[in-house]
One Martini backbone bead per residue (centre of mass of N, CA, C, O) as a GRO file, in nm:
protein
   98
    1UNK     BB    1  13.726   7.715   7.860
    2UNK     BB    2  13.551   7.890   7.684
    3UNK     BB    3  13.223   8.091   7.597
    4UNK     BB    4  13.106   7.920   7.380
    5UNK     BB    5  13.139   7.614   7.556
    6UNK     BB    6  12.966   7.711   7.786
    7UNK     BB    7  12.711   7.791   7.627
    8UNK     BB    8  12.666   7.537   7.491
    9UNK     BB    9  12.638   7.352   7.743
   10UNK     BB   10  12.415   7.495   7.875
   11UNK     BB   11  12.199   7.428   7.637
   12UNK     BB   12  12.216   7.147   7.657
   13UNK     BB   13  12.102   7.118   7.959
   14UNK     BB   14  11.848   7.242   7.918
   15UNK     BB   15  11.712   7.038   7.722
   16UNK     BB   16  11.756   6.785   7.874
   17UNK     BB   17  11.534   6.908   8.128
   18UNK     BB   18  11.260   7.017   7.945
   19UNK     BB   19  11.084   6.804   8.055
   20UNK     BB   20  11.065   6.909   8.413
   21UNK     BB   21  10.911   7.155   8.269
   22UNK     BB   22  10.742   7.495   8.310
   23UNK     BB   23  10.594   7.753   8.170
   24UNK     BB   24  10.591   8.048   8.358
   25UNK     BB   25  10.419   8.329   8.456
   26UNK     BB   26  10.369   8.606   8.633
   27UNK     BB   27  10.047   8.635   8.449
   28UNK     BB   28   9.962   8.380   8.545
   29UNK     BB   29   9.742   8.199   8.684
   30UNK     BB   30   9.609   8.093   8.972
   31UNK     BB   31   9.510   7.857   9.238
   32UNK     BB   32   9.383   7.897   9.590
   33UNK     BB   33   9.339   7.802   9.916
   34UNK     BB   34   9.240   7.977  10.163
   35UNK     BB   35   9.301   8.089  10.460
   36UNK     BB   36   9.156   8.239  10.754
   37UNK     BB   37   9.451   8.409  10.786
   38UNK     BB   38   9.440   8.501  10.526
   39UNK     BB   39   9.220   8.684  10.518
   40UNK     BB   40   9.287   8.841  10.756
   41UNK     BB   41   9.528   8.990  10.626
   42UNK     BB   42   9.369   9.108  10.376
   43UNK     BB   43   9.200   9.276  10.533
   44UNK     BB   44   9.354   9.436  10.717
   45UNK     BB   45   9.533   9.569  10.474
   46UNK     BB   46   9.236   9.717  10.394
   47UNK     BB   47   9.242   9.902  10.676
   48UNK     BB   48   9.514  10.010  10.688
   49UNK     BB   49   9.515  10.205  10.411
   50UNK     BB   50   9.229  10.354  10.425
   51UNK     BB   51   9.028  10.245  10.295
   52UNK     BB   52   8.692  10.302  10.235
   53UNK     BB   53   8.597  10.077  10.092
   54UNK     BB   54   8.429   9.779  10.076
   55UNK     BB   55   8.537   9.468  10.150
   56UNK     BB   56   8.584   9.173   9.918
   57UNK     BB   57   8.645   8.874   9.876
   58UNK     BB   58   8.741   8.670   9.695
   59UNK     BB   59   8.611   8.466   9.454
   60UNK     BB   60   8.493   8.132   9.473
   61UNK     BB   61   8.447   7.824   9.437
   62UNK     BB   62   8.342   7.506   9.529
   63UNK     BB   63   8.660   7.440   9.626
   64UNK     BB   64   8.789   7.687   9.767
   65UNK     BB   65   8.907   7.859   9.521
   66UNK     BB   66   9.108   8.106   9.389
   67UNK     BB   67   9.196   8.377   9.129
   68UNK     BB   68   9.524   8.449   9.070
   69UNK     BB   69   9.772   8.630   9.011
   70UNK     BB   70  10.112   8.534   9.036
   71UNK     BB   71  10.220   8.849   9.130
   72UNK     BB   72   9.976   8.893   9.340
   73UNK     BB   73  10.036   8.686   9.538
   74UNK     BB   74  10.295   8.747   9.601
   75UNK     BB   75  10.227   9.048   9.692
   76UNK     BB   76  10.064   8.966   9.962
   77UNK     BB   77  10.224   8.664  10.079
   78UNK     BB   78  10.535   8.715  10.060
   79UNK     BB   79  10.610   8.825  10.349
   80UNK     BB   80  10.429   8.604  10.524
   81UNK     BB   81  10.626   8.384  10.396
   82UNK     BB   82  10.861   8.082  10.581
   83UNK     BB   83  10.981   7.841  10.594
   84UNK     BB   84  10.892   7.691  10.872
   85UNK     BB   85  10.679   7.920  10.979
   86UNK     BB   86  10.434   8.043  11.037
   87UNK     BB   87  10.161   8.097  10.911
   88UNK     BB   88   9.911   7.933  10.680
   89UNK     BB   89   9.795   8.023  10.330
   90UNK     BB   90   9.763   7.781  10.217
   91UNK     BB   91   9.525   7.477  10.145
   92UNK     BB   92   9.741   7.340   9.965
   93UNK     BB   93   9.803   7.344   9.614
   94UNK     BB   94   9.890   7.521   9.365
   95UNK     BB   95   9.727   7.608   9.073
   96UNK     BB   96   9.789   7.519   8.739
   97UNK     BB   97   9.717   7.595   8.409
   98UNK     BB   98   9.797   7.403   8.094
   0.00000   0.00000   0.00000
C-alpha cells in the first residue's frame, strides 16, 4: 500500500466513526464541581506563589458547577490527577456544552 492509499483508508475510518465524536477545543468553556480536596489544592497553589492578593474562589451555580476554560482546568489539577489513586477532584462528570 503505498501513501496516498493509506492517507485515503485513514480519511474514509475517520468519517465513518464521526458519527461518535464531537469536537472540543482548548478554549472551550467546560463545567465541573469542585471536591473540597480541589477547592484546598487551589487555595494552597495561591498562598504557595506569594500571591499577595486575596483568593476568592471561582464562583459556582446553583448546582456548585464553577465555569473554566479546558485548557485551564487542565492546567490547575492536571498534575494532581492519576486513574484509580489520589484525591478526587470533581465530583461528578465534566459538563461540557453542545
Amino acid at each position: 500500500m503505498n501513501q496516498k492509499d493509506s492517507q485515503q483508508t485513514t480519511d474514509v475510518d475517520a468519517s465513518a466513526s464521526a458519527d461518535c465524536y464531537f469536537e472540543l477545543s482548548l478554549n472551550d468553556t467546560v463545567k465541573v464541581k469542585l471536591t473540597e480536596h480541589a477547592k484546598g489544592t487551589l487555595h494552597a497553589k495561591h498562598v504557595l506563589s506569594g500571591n499577595r492578593r486575596p483568593w476568592f474562589p471561582k464562583k459556582q451555580d446553583t448546582n456548585g458547577y464553577s465555569e473554566w476554560m479546558l485548557w485551564d482546568l487542565m492546567a490547575e489539577f492536571g498534575m494532581f490527577m492519576e486513574m484509580g489513586s489520589g484525591p478526587v477532584m470533581f465530583d461528578g462528570p465534566i459538563l461540557v456544552s453542545k
